[in-house]
C-alpha positions as CSV (number, residue, x, y, z in Angstrom):
1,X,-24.0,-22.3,22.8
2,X,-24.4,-19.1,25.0
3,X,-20.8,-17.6,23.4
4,X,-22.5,-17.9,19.9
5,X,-26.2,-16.8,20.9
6,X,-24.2,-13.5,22.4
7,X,-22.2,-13.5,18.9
8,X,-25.4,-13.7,17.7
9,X,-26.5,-10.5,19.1
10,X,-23.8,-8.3,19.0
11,X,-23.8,-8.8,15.1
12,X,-27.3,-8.2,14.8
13,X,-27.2,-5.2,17.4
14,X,-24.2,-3.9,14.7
15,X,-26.3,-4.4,11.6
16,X,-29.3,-2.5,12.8
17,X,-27.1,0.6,13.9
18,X,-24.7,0.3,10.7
19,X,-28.3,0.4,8.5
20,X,-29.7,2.9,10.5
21,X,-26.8,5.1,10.1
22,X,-26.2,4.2,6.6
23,X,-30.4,5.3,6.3
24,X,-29.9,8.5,7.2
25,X,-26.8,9.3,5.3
26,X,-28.6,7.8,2.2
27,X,-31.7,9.7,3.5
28,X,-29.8,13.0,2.9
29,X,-27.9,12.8,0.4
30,X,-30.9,12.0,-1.7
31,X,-32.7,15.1,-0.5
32,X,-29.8,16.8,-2.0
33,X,-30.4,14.6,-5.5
34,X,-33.7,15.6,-6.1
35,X,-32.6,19.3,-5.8
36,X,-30.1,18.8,-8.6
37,X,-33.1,17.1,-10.1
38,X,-35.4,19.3,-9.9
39,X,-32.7,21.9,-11.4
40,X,-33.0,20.6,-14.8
41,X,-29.0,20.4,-15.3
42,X,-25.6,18.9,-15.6
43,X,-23.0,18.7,-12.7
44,X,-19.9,18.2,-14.0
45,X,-17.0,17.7,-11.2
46,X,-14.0,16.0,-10.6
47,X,-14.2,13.4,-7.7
48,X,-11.4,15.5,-5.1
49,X,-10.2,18.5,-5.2
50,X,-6.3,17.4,-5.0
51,X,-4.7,14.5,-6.7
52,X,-0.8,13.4,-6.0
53,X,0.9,12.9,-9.4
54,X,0.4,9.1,-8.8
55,X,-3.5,9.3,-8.3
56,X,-6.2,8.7,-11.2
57,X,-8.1,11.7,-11.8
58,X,-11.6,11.1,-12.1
59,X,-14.4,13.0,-13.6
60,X,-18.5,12.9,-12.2
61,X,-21.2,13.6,-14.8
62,X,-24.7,13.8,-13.4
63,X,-27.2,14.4,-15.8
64,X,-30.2,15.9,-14.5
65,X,-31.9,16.5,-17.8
66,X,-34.7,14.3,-19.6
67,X,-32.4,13.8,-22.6
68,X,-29.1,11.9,-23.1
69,X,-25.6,13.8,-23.4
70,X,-23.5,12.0,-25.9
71,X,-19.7,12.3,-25.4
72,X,-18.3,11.8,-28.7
73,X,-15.2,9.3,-29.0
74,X,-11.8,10.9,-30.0
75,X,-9.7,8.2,-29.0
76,X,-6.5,8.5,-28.4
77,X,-7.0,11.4,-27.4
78,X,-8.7,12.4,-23.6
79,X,-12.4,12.8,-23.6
80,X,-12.3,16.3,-21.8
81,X,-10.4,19.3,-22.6
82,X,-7.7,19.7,-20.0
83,X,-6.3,23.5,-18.9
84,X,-3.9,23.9,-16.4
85,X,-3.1,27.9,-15.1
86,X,0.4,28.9,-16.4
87,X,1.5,32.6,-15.6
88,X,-2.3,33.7,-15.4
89,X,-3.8,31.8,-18.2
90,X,-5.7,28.6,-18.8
91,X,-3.1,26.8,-21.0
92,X,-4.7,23.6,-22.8
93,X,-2.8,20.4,-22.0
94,X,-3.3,17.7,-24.7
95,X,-1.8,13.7,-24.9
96,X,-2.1,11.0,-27.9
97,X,-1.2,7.8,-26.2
98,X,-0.4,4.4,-28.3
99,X,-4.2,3.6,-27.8
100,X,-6.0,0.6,-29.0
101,X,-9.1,2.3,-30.3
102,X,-11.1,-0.6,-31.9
103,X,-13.4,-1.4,-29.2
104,X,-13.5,2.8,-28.0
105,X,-17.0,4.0,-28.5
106,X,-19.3,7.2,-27.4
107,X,-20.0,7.9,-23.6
108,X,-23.8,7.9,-23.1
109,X,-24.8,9.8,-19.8
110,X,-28.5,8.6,-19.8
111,X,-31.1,11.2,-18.1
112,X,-30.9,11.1,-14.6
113,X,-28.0,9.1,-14.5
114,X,-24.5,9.7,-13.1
115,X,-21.4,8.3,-15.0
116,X,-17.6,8.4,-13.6
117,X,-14.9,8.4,-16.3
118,X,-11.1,7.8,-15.3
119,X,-7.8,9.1,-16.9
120,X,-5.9,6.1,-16.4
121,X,-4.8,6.0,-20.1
122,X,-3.5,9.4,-20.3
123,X,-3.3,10.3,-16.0
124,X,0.8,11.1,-16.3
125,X,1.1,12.7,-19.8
126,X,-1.7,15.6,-18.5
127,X,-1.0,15.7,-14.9
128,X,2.7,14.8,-14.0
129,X,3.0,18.8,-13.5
130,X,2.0,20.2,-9.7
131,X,-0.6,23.2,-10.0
132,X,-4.1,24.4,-10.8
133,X,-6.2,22.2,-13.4
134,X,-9.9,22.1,-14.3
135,X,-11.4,20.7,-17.3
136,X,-14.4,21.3,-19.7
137,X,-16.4,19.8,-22.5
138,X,-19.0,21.2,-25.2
139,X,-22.4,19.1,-25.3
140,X,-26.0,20.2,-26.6
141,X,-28.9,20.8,-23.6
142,X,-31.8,21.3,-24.4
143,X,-31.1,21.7,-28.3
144,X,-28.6,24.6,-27.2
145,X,-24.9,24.4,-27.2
146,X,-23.2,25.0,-23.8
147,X,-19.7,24.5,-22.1
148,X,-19.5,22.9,-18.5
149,X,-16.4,23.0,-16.6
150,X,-15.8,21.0,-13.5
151,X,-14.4,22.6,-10.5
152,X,-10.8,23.7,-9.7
153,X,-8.5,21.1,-8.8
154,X,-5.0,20.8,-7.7
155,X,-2.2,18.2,-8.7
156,X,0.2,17.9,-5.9
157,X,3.2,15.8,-4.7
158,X,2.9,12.3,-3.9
159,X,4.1,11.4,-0.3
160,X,7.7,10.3,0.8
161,X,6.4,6.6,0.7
162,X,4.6,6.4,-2.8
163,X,7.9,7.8,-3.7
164,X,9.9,4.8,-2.3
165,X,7.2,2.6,-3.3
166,X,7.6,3.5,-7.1
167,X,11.3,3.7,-6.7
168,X,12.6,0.5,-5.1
169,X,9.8,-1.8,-6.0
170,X,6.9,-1.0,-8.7
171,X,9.3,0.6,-11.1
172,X,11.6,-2.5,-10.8
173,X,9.3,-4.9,-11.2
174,X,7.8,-2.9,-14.2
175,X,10.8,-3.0,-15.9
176,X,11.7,-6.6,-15.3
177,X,8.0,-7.3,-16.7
178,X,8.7,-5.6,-19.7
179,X,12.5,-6.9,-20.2
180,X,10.9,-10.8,-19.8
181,X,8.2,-9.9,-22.4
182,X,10.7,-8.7,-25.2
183,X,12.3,-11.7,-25.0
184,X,9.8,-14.5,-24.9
185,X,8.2,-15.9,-27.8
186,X,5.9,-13.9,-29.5
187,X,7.2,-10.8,-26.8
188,X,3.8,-13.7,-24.9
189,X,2.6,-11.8,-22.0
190,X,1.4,-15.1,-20.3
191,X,4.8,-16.9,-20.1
192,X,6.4,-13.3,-18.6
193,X,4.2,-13.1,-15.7
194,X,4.7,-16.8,-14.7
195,X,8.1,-16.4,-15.2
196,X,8.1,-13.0,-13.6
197,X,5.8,-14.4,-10.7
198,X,8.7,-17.4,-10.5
199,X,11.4,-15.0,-9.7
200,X,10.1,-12.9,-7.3
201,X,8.6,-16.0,-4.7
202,X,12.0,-17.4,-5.2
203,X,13.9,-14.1,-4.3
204,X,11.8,-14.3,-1.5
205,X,12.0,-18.0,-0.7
206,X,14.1,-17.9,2.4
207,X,11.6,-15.3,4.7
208,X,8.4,-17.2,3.4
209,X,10.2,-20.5,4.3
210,X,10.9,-18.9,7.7
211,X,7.5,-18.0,8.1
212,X,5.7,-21.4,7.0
213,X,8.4,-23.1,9.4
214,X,7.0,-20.7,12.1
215,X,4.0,-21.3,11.8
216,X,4.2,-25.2,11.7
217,X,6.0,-25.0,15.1
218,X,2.8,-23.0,16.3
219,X,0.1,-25.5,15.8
220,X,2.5,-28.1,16.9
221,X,2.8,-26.3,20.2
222,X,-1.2,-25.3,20.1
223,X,-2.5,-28.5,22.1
224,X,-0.1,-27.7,24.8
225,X,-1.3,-24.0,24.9
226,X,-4.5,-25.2,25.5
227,X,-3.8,-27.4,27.8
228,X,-2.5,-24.8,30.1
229,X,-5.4,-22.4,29.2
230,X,-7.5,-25.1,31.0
231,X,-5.5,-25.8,34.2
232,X,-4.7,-22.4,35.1
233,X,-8.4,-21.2,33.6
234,X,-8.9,-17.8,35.1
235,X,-5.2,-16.9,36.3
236,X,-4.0,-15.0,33.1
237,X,-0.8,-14.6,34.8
238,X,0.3,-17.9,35.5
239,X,-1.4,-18.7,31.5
240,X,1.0,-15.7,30.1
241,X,4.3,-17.4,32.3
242,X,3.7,-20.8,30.9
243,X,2.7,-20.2,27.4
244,X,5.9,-18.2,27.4
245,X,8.0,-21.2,29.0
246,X,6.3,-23.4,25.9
247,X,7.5,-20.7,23.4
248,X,10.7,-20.9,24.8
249,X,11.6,-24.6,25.1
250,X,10.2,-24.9,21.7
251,X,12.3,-22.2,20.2
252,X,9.5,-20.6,18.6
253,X,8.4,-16.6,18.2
254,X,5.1,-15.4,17.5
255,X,6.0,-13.1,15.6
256,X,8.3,-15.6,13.3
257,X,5.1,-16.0,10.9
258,X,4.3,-12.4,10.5
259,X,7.5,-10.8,10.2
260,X,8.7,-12.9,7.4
261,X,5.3,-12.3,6.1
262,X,5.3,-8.5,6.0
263,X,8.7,-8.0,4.3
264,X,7.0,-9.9,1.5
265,X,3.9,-8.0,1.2
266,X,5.9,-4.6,-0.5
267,X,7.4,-7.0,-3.4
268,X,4.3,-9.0,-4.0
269,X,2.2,-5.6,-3.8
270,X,4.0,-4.0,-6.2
271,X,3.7,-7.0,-8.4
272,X,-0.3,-7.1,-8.5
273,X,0.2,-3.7,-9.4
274,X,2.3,-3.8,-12.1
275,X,0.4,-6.8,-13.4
276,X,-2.7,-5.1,-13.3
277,X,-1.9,-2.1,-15.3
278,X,1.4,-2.8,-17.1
279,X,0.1,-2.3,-20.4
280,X,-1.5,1.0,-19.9
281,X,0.6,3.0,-22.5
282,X,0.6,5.9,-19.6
283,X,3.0,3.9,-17.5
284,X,6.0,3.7,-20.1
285,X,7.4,7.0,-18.8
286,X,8.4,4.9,-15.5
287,X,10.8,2.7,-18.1
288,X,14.4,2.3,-18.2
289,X,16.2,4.0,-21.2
290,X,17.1,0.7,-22.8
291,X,13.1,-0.2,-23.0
292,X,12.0,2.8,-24.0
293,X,11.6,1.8,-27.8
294,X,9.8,-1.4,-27.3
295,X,6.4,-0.9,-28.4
296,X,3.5,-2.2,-26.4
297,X,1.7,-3.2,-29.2
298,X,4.0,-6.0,-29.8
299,X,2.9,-7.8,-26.9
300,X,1.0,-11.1,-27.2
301,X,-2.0,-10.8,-24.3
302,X,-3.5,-14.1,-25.7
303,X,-2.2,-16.7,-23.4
304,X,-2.2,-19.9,-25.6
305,X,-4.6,-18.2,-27.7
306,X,-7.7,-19.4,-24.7
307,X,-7.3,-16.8,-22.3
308,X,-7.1,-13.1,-23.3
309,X,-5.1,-11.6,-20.0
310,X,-6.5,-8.3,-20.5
311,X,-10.1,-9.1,-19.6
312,X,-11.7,-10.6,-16.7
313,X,-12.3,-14.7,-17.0
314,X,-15.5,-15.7,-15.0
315,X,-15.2,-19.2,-15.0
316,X,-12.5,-21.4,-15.5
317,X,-9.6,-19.3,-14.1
318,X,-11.5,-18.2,-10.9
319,X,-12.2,-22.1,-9.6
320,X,-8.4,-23.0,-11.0
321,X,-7.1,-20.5,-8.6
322,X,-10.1,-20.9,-5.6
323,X,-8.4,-24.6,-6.0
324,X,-5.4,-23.9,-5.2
325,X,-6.0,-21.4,-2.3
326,X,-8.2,-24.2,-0.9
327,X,-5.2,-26.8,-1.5
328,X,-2.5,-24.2,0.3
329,X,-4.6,-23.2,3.4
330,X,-5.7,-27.2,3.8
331,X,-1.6,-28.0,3.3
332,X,-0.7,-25.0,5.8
333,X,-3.0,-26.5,8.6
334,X,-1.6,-28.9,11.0
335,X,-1.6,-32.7,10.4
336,X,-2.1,-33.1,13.9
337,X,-5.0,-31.6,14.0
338,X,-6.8,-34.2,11.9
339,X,-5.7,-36.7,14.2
340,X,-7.6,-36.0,17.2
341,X,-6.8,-37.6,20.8
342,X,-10.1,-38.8,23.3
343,X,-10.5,-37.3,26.6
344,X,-10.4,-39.0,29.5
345,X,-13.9,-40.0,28.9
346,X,-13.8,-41.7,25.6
347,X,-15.3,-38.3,23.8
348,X,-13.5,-36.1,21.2
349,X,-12.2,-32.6,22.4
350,X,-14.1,-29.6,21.4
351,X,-12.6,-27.4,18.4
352,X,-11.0,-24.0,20.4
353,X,-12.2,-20.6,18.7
354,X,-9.0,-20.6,17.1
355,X,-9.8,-23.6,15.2
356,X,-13.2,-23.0,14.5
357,X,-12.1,-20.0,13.1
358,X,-9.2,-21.7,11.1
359,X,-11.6,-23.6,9.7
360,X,-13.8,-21.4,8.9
361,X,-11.3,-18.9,6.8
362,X,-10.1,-22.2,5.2
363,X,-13.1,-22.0,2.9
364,X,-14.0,-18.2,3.1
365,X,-11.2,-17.1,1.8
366,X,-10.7,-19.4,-1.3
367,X,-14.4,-18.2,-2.1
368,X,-13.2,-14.6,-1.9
369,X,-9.9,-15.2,-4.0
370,X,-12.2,-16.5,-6.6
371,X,-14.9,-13.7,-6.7
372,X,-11.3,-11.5,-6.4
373,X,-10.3,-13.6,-9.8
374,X,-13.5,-13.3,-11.6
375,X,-13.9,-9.3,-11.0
376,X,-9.8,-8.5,-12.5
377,X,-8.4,-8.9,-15.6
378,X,-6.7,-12.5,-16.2
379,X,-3.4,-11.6,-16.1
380,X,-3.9,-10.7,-12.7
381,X,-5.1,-13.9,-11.9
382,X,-2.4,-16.0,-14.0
383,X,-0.1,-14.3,-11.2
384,X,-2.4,-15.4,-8.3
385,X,-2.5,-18.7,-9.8
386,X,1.5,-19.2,-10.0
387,X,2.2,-17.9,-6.7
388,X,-0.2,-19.7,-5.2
389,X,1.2,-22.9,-7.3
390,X,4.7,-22.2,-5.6
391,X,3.6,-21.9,-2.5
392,X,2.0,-25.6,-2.3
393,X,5.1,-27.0,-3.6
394,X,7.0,-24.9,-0.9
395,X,4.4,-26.3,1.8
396,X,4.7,-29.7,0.9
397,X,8.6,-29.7,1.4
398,X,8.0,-27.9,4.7
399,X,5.3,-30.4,5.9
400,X,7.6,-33.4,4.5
401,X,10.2,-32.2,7.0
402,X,8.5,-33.8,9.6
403,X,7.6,-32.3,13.5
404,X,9.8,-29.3,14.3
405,X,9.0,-28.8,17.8
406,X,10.9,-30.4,21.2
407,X,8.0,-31.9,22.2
408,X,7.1,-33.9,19.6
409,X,10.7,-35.4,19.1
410,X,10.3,-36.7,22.4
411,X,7.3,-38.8,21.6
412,X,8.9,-39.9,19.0
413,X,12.3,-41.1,20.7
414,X,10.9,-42.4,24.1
415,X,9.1,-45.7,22.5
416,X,13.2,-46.8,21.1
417,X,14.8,-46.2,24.6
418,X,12.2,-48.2,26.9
């Protein structure tokens, strides 16, 4: 009770400094707001002042006026005008992506308001090219006509590890996404992530069935661990010397769970990614000459004609998903652990920290990977959803296999020999 009263206070102690900090910071920057709004203007800016080639240039409209600014929509075409300084001019960059323009409308900017606008749809055809940019719109003010440019800003090369990023793994996985999609059924965007989502967990089937192994010979070892933490309680030496002798005679590293792990993460990142913006007509520059005439319009985004994969699903997909997470983190804990010994005293043990915490994340994070769901468009989902999917069954052949670790298969063989 005294360890949680002091985690108690330390968590408290950290809110009241994190809001008083924050209260300042907010405290200031809105003395510099009500400057701008007292001006009686418009700042137009562009959120950095240097972009890689891979980054999303983003535009910041504050309007400090008592009247809306109405950006007019000229879909497919950007909703600034672009310059970029060629040998000492302002040269106008312009780009008319494939664009689905049915549901593209006005930008309203209401007074006092501040509105961010992104150029994810046409980010590589304006600004693949390193140099000086800034960019400008016409609007009415005041019932007078004026021009506001934003800032100058610089496009520069992306680091050595975007670079290998893009190269070994997003463009890849682009391509396969786009190969699978051209030859399902109705070019169906749904079956092409699955199957997509299929190929990639089983390409890296053998490290994630290291890691689950790993981790099962862990929590089969844990009891002992905390045995010893309570005989030698105090004497982190002699703790550290036996917990390594366990690790040993088990035949189990600590690191065997993460390792495994971490050689997925680059594969599965790039995945989400590619997911998440793979039909953004921007991105077809990164495909393979034998893809580039397949037309992104032909894709089907309506998965059985329920879901659309392009928009966020609030409901149903989020607790499908939440489901499984809770199903693989409840599989992924130890059986033994449900089956609790008495002390010497008749009374059940007390959960260790580790547990508790265990535990704990066991229905945290489930919650999260559903608010995660809910907030991202389906297709996104659909992939969490799959992989999660494979990695129950994978867990449920790992757990069938029965104890892993030296200790247990003693218990079991002792009873036959006496």
């Amino acid at each position: 009770m005294n360890k949680f009263n002091k985690i108690i206070k330390n968590v408290l102690i950290f809110l009241v400094v994190f809001l008083a900090i924050n209260y300042l910071m907010s405290s200031c920057q809105n003395k510099e707001e009500e400057l701008l709004l007292n001006s009686g203007n418009v700042l137009f800016t562009t959120t950095d002042t240097e972009y890689s080639r891979t980054q999303k240039v983003t535009v910041k409209i504050n309007n400090n006026t008592d009247q809306e600014i109405v950006i007019p929509n000229e879909c497919p075409g950007e909703p600034f005008n672009v310059y970029k300084y060629e040998k000492n001019d302002w040269v106008q960059k312009t780009a008319e992506p494939e664009l689905n323009c049915e549901n593209a409308g006005d930008i309203i900017v209401k007074p006092e308001k501040e509105v961010k606008i992104v150029y994810e749809n046409w980010n590589h055809a304006l600004f693949s090219e390193m140099g000086r940019f800034r960019i400008e719109f016409e609007t009415e003010i005041n019932g007078e006509p004026q021009t506001l440019t934003t800032n100058e800003f610089i496009i520069v090369k992306e680091g050595i590890l975007k670079q290998i990023g893009y190269g070994i793994f997003y463009r890849p996985i682009y391509n396969a996404l786009i190969f699978l999609t051209s030859i399902m059924p109705r070019h169906d965007l749904g079956l092409a992530i699955i199957l997509l989502t299929l190929i990639i967990r089983t390409i890296l089937l053998i490290p994630s069935q290291k890691a689950m192994k790993s981790q099962k010979k862990m929590q089969e070892i844990q009891p002992r661990l905390e045995e010893i933490k309570k005989k030698y309680k105090g004497d982190q030496q002699k703790i550290a010397m036996e917990t390594m002798s366990i690790w040993k005679e088990a035949k189990v590293n600590p690191m065997g769970s993460c390792l495994p792990i971490l050689m997925q993460f680059p594969f599965l990142i790039a995945l989400f990614y590619v997911i998440k913006g793979g039909l953004n007509p921007d991105n077809t520059y990164l495909l393979y000459a034998q893809y580039s005439s397949f037309t992104l319009h032909d894709i089907s985004v309506n998965f059985f004609g329920i879901l659309d994969l392009t928009k966020a699903n609030l409901y149903v997909l989020p607790l499908v998903v939440g489901g499984l997470q809770f199903w693989q983190m409840k599989l992924s804990m130890a059986k033994k652990a449900a089956k609790k010994s008495k002390d010497k005293d008749g009374k059940k043990p007390k959960k260790n920290e580790m547990a508790m915490a265990t535990n704990t994340m066991t229905y945290i994070m489930p919650i999260m990977i559903a608010v995660f769901t809910a907030s991202l468009p389906a297709g996104v989902g659909l992939y969490w959803g799959t992989s999660t999917a494979y990695g129950i069954v994978q867990q449920l052949f790992v757990n069938k296999g029965g104890p892993s670790s030296p200790e247990t298969k003693v218990r079991v063989i002792k009873p036959k020999n006496e």
